[in-house]
N, C-alpha and C positions, 0 to 999 in steps of 0.2 A: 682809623688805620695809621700805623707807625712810618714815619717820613724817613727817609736814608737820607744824610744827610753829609754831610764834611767834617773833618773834625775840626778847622774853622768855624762853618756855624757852629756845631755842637760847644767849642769854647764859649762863642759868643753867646748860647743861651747860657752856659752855665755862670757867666761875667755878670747876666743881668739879673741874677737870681740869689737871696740870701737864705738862710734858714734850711742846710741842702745837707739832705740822708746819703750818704754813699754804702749800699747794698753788695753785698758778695753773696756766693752762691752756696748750696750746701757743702758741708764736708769742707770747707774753705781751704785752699791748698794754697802754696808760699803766692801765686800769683793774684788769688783775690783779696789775700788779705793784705800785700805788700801795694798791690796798686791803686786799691782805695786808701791805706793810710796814704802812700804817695801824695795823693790828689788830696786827700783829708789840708795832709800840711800846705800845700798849695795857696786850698781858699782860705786855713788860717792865716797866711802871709799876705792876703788882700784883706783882712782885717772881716772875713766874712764869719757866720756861727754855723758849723759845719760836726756832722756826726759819724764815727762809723758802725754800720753795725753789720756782723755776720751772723749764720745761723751757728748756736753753739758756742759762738763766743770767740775768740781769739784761740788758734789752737797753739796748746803748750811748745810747740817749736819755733812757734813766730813771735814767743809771748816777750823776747830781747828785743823787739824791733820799734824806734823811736816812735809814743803817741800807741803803744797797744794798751798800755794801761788806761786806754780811754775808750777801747770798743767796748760795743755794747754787743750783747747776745740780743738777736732778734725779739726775743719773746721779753727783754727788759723795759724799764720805762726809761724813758728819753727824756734829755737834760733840756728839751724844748720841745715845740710841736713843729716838726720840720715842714717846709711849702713846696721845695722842691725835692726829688728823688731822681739819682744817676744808681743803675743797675752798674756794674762793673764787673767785665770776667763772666759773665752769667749766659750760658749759651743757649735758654729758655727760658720763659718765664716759671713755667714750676719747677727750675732747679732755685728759687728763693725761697723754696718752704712755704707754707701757708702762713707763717708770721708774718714773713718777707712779703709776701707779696700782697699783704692785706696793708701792710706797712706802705711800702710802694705806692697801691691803688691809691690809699687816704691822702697823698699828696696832691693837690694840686697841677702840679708841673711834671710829665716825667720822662725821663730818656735813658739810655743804655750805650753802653761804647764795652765792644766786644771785638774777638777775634777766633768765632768758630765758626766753619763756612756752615755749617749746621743751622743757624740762628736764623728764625723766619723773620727776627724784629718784632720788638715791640716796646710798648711807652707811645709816647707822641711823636717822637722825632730818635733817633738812633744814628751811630757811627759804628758801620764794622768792616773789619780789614780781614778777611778771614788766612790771608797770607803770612799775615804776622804772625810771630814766634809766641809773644805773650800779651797779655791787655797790659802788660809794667811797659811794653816794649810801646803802645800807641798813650799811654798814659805822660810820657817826655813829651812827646808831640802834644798833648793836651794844655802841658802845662807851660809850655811854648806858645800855644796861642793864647794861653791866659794872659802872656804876659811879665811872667814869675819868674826872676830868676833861680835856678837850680839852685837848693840847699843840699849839703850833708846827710840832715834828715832824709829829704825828700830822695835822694840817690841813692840812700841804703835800702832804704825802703822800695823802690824800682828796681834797683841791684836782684836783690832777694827774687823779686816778682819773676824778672826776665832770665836769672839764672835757673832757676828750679822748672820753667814751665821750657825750657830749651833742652834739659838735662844736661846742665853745665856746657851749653852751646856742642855736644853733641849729637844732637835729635836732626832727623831731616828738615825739620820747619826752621831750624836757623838758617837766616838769611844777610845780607849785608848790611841792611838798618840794623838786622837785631846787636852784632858787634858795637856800630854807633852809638845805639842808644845803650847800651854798656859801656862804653866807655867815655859817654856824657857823664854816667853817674861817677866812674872812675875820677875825672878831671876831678872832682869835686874833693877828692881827699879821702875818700872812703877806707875801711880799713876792711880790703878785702880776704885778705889770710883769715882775718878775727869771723868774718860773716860766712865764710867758706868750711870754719872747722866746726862751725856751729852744726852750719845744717848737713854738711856732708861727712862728716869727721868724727862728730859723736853721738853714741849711742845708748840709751839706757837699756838696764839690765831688761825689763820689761819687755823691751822692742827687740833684742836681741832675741829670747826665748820666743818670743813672738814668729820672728822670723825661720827660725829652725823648726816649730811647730808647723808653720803652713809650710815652709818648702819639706817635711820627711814626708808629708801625705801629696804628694805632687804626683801626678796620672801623665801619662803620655799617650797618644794615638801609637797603632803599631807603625805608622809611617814617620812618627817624630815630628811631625809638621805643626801638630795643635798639644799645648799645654795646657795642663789645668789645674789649679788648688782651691780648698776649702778654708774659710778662714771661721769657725763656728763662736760663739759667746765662750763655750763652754772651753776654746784654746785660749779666748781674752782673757777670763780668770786663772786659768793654770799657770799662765805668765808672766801675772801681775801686771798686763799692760791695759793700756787703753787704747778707743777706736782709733787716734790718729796713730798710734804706730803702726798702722797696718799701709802705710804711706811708702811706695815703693819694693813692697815684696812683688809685683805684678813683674817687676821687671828682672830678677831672677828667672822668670821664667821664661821670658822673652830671651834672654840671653843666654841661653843653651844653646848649642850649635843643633841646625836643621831643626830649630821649629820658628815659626811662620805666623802664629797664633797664640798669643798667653792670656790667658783667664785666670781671674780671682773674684772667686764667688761668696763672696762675705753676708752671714747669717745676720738680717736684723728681724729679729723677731719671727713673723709669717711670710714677709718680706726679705728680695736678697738684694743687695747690690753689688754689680758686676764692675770691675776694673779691665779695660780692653785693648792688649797692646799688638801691633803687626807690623811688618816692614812692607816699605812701598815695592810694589805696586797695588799691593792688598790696600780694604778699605774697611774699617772695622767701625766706620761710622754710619758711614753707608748701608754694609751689608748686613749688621749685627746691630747695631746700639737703635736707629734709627725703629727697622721695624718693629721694635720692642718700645718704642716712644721715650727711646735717648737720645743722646748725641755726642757731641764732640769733633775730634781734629778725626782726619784718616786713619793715621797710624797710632790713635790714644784716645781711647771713647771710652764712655761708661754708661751705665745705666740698671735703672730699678725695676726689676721686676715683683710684681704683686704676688708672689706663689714660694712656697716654702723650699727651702733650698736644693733639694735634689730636682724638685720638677723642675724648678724655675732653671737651674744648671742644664740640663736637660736640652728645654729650648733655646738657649744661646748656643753650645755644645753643637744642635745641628744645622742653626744658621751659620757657622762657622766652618761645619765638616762642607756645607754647601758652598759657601767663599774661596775655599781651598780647590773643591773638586771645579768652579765654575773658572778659576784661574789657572788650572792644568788644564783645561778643553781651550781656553783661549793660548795659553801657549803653543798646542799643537796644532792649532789650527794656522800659527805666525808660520 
């Protein structure tokens, strides 16, 4: 059984260990791939042999970020036989894919540093903050008790993680470390205009048509409360994009005025994966991602359902009309 731990000890086991895999989750978003390279450069700066690998590979909008031309897609062969394994960003164990986590198990050593209150733990020993903003934002603190002083590298890299997973400090989950540990990375010289128009500022053609495809077929409830769009293969090819640009349409629809619920039901294959956005006091982790065996933060969850995309829509659609109708009975009952 997996030990909670400090992110002191957690430094400390990771100080006594060489030859160390750092893991991100599927569908890798700015904050697993940014806070494992983070930490990547870390143990390279203690002279350790350190690898990163995500499911998929580095995705095309993170692919400018110092040391990604060195991730490994899960399913690649590895530039050594790693001893130890730090999951990162991963709020389960089956969100590492079956590469990942077959990758993972063959390690020897293994531990996790997370920040989703969702995470039951697992590995040997774990650190998780579920209050924090991003795992870039507990990743400074990591690398503080390594020891390391903060690079360039290492602060664009955490930059990225802690800005994208806050929604440019935005989101309800920023808190007042999360500013600090942004503005640790800031001290450093970073060149934040250049990292901000990258990921915020521009768009390929691809991701644009992409976007206008799933928001024209966008549903409402007749009360306006719950959103919902389809994102099918058959709009990926008409648009010439790829699966990550499908990164952030969810919240279009979250920001309509008077809805409460946004859903993005994306077709893979027989299988759908859901994108889950709400404002607090709603709980879309809880109420929605969880019984469907996802997870995530409160107000930003997801999860896969095994069923082909209308039914599977379906069953999210009325644990969600449920969350809603179960949040107006508590209101009138205040």
């Amino acid at each position: 059984m997996a030990s909670r731990v400090t992110i002191d000890k957690l430094a400390d086991w990771l100080r006594d260990r060489d030859d160390v895999l750092l893991l991100g989750h599927e569908s890798p978003d700015g904050d697993a791939a940014g806070s494992c390279l983070g930490i990547w450069h870390a143990l390279r700066a203690m002279g350790k042999r350190a690898v990163v690998c995500l499911p998929g590979g580095i995705p095309m909008l993170y692919a400018g970020l110092p040391g990604a031309a060195e991730v490994c897609d899960t399913d690649a062969k590895l530039p050594f036989a790693p001893k130890a394994a730090l999951a990162v960003d991963v709020s389960e164990f089956a969100r590492l894919g079956e590469a990942g986590q077959r990758l993972f198990e063959a390690c020897p050593d293994r531990a996790a540093l997370d920040h989703h209150h969702t995470n039951p733990g697992f590995g040997q020993l774990y650190f998780l903050d579920g209050d924090a903003a991003a795992a870039g934002e507990l990743a400074v603190d990591l690398i503080d008790g390594l020891g390391v002083a903060l690079s360039q590298d290492m602060a664009t890299c955490l930059f990225v993680a802690i800005s994208t997973d806050c929604g440019q400090f935005n989101y309800s989950n920023t808190r007042a470390q999360t500013f600090r540990a942004a503005a640790r990375c800031a001290d450093t010289g970073i060149d934040i205009a250049g990292i901000t128009e990258r990921l915020y500022r521009t768009r390929t053609v691809g991701r644009t048509k992409l976007l206008g495809l799933a928001l024209a077929g966008l549903e409402l409830s007749p009360d306006g409360q719950l959103a919902w769009a389809r994102l099918t293969e058959d709009m990926l090819f008409k648009a010439g994009a790829i699966r990550e640009d499908k990164e952030g349409i969810v919240n279009y629809l979250q920001e309509m005025r008077g809805v409460k619920i946004a859903v993005l039901a994306e077709q893979r294959g027989e299988s759908t994966k859901f994108s889950l956005r709400t404002k607090a006091p709603l709980n879309v982790a809880r109420d929605v991602a969880v019984p469907l065996g996802g997870g995530g933060h409160d107000c930003a969850a997801g999860v896969t359902v095994d069923l082909p995309l209308e039914e599977a829509l379906g069953k999210v659609l009325a644990l969600a009309r449920e969350a809603l109708k179960n949040q107006g009975s508590s209101e009138i009952e205040r």
